[in-house]
Structures are given as structure tokens and as C-alpha cells.
C-alpha positions, 0 to 999 in steps of 0.5 A: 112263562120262563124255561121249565125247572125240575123241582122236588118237593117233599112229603113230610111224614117222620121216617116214612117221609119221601119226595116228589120229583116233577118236570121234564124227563123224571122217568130217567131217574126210575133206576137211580131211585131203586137203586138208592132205595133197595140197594139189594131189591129188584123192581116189579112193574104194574102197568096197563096197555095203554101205557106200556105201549108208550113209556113201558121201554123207557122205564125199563130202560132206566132200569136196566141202566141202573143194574136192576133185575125187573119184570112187568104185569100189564093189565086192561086199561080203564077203571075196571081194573080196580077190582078184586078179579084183578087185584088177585091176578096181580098179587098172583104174579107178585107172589110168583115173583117172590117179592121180598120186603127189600122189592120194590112195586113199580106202579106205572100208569094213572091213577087206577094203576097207582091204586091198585098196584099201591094197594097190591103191594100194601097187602103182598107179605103184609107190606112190600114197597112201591114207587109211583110214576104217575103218567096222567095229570090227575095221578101227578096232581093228586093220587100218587101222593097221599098213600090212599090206595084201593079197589071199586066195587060194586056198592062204590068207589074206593070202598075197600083199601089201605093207606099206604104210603111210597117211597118215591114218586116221579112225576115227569110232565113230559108224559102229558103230552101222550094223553088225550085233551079229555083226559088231561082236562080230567086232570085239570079239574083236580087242579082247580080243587087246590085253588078252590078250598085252600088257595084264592091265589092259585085260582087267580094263576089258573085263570090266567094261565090256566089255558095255556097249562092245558094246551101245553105249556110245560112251565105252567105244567110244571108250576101247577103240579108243584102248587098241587103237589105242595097243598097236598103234601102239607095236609097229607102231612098234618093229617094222614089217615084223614081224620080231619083237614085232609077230607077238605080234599074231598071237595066236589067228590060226594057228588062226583062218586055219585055221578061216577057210580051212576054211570057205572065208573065208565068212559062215559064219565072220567074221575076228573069229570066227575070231579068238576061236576061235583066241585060246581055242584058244592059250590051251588049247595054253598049258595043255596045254603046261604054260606057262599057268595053267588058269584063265586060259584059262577066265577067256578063254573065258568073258568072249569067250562071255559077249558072244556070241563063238564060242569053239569050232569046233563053234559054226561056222555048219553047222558039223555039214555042214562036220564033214569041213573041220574036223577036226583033219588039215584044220585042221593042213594049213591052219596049214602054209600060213601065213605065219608057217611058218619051216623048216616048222615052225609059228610060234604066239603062247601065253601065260603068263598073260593079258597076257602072250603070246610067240612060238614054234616049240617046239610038238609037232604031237600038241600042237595035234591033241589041243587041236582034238580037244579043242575 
């Protein structure tokens, strides 16, 4: 592909409105974006370990270049910080600091960061600011921008939240090159779920270059962050509080928090793991059900295992000493507690075709117990 370009794209949402800057060294512009966003305030980074040992100095660098006063919460990396235990400790330290309404919260990290300090600042004051610099594909694909924010617990994912939007998000593509294959693949799978429900010809670019994206190439990063970000940002705003379209970006997620939930939101499986299991498993209800053409789902599954994504419950870390976890009875009891169940009935996203995705509650439980058999 051509030299990678800086690009912005736009989240239109009236006065709460904000843009997305991605490419190549974005980070730099921490400090100029306070500065123009709180002309007064002072910045509180949340981050975890992992990731203040690698970009931690060069956000406050920026800071301290624009004038900012700054402090910083680190936490444990991994999911397990999307807790109440850890939720409290951050609002304790936000409290501290004596954030003010013309603060901002720097949320630096992945996606388990970008939840829990945009939900932290969501319920601090009532509402206080925040940024988000997201340093994983996952987070700059998909989580950072939207406003969900939220914690775990132990009945499932995400069960207890806010939608609360940014003021900024800063997507440096650069910070990719720290992360390790699977995770970066983990992000990967939120890609491919952009070609898979709303866009056959983003697919069609991912096969081709697909490969490349994950090995490195920056202008392919870049251009599929763009394309990610670009469908995200119109549903989002079309349909903010997702009350209707914006579920479609659901897809493949009833199963995957199922499985998430199963394995006890662990390293054994990634979100994005989970992600692409469950986008192979809706595309088999699809077929199953009738409403799909086989080869469509296949075309699926091959191009997400052929970059190294599991596309089967059985490709689970341990997954033999977890056999009892993952049964099909296990997997339906978690779908139960998601969000999306309305009148007890489970809401999923299938599709047409690739590209195509929609969303019902018409789906036979002995439907979905024979695909996870089958899987």
C-alpha cells in the first residue's frame, strides 16, 4: 500500500460531537487536545502496568509540553480490573485529586482501561470529561468510541455501566507495534465484524489485505482503523443509546460473552477471541436457520483462521480441562444473562449474507444447542 496518512474522522453527535485522530504518532497531540478542550483544567491519567511501562512517558511528555498539571492511576492489567473493587479505587483517587467539571480523565490503555476510567469519570461529580487513547487494535477499532463504558461482574460482561461519550479519542497505530500477535489478532476480529454485518467490500479488502494489516503494515492499519471507525461512528450516531441499528454491532457477541463468561473473563480467552468464535458461530445459526448461504459462513471462518483466530470452542486455551464450562447447557445459561435478553428471550445478530447482519429474537433455543454441538 501508499505511505500511511493521518486522517480524522468524525463522531457526529450535536454538541456532544468529538473526532477521532488515527495514524502514526497521534499520542503527541495528548497535550494540545487538553489544552484546547480545557483550557483551565488539569489531566488524570488511568492506565494499567503493562502499558505505563511502554507509552506512560510519552503521554506525559506531551503534557508537560502543552503546560498541563497531570497525575496518574495505574492499575493491574487484564480484565479483572473491570471490577467494583477497582472502580472504587480509582474514584478514590479521582476524589483525591479533586477533579473539577473542567478536568479531564485520560484513559490510557486498551479496552478494559478505556471502560473503566470512562465509567469512573461518568459517575465522579456526576460526570466529569475524558479522553481516550486507546493503545490496542481492539480499543482503536472499536471500544473507544461509542460512549459504552462499564465494569464485569460476576453474573457477566459489561452488566453494570453508563453511556458516556468522549471528548477525544487519539488512535496512534504506532502503539500497535508493542503488542503481542494475539492480541493484536484479537483485535483483528472486531475488524472483520465491520465487513461482516454492514460492508461486503471492506471484507473483500481484509482478505486481500488482511495479512498484511496484522504483520505490520501501517497503511493497511491505518486504512482499516479508518473503515472500522468510519461504521462505527455513523451508527453511533444514528443510534446512540442503541436502541435499534447500533445492536447490529453485537455481532458474533451473545456467543462470545458466553464463552467469555465461561472461561471466567481470563487470558484463556481474549474478548476479541471470543469475538471470533462467536461471529462463526452466528454465521452457522445463519445457515442452520435457513436465512444464510453455507458458503458465506465458511468464507467467514476461513479468512478469521487462516490469520490465526480461534473460530471454535475447542480452540480455547485448555479448553479439554474446561470441557464442563463449555457445554452447550453452560454456554446457553450465560447467553440468559446478557443484556440484550428482552422478555426472556435471546436477542442475536445473523445474517443474510456477508455484509448483511440483522437483528432478532425469533431464534429456536434447539437451534443454537445444535450449532455449539456442532462447533
Amino acid at each position: 500500500m501508499a505511505d500511511p496518512v493521518n486522517v480524522t474522522v468524525p463522531v457526529a453527535l450535536g454538541d456532544r460531537a468529538y473526532d477521532v485522530h488515527i495514524g502514526v504518532g497521534v499520542i503527541d497531540r495528548l497535550g494540545q487536545g487538553v489544552r484546547d478542550l480545557f483550557p483551565r483544567g488539569r489531566a488524570l491519567i488511568v492506565t494499567d502496568e503493562h502499558v505505563a511501562a511502554l507509552h506512560l512517558g510519552r503521554a506525559i511528555a506531551s503534557l508537560d509540553g502543552a503546560g498541563i498539571r497531570h497525575e496518574t492511576i495505574i492499575v493491574p492489567a487484564g480484565e479483572g480490573s473491570k471490577s467494583f473493587a477497582v472502580l472504587e479505587q480509582v474514584l478514590s483517587r479521582l476524589l483525591d485529586f479533586r477533579i473539577e467539571r473542567r478536568d479531564a480523565v485520560v484513559a490510557l490503555g486498551g479496552g478494559v482501561i478505556g471502560d473503566l476510567a470512562g465509567f469512573a469519570a461518568s459517575i465522579a461529580k456526576r460526570g466529569v470529561d475524558f479522553i481516550q487513547v486507546p493503545t490496542t487494535l481492539l480499543s482503536q477499532v472499536d471500544s473507544s468510541v461509542g460512549g459504552k463504558t462499564g465494569i464485569n461482574t460476576p453474573q457477566g460482561k459489561n452488566l453494570v455501566g453508563a453511556f458516556h461519550q468522549p471528548r477525544l479519542v487519539l488512535a496512534d497505530t504506532a502503539l500497535l507495534e508493542t503488542l503481542p500477535r494475539r492480541e493484536l489478532l484479537a483485535g483483528y476480529a472486531e475488524v472483520v465484524k465491520y465487513g461482516l454485518l454492514g460492508d461486503a467490500g471492506f471484507f473483500d479488502w481484509l482478505e486481500v489485505h488482511g495479512t498484511a494489516l496484522v504483520d505490520g503494515d501501517q497503511a493497511a492499519r491505518i486504512e482499516a482503523v479508518r473503515r472500522s471507525v468510519s461504521a462505527k461512528a455513523g451508527v453511533v450516531s444514528r443510534d446512540e443509546k442503541e436502541t435499534g441499528e447500533r445492536a447490529l454491532l453485537n455481532l458474533g457477541h451473545t456467543f462470545g460473552h458466553a464463552l467469555e463468561a465461561a472461561t471466567g473473563f481470563g487470558q484463556r480467552l481474549l474478548h476479541g477471541e471470543g469475538v471470533a468464535i462467536g461471529m462463526r458461530l452466528a454465521f452457522d445459526l445463519s445457515v442452520d436457520l435457513g436465512l444464510c448461504p453455507g458458503q458465506d459462513a465458511l468464507r467467514a471462518r476461513r479468512h478469521m483462521a487462516a490469520v490465526g483466530l480461534p473460530v471454535s470452542p475447542s480452540d480455547i486455551e485448555d479448553a479439554a480441562l474446561i470441557a464442563s464450562e463449555l457445554t452447550p447447557e453452560a454456554l446457553i445459561h450465560h447467553m440468559a444473562q446478557d443484556k440484550k435478553v428482552k422478555d426472556g428471550k435471546l436477542t442475536f445478530i445473523l445474517a443474510r449474507r456477508i455484509g448483511e447482519a440483522f437483528i432478532t429474537q425469533d431464534v429456536p433455543v434447539a437451534a443454537v444447542d445444535r450449532v455449539l454441538r456442532a462447533a
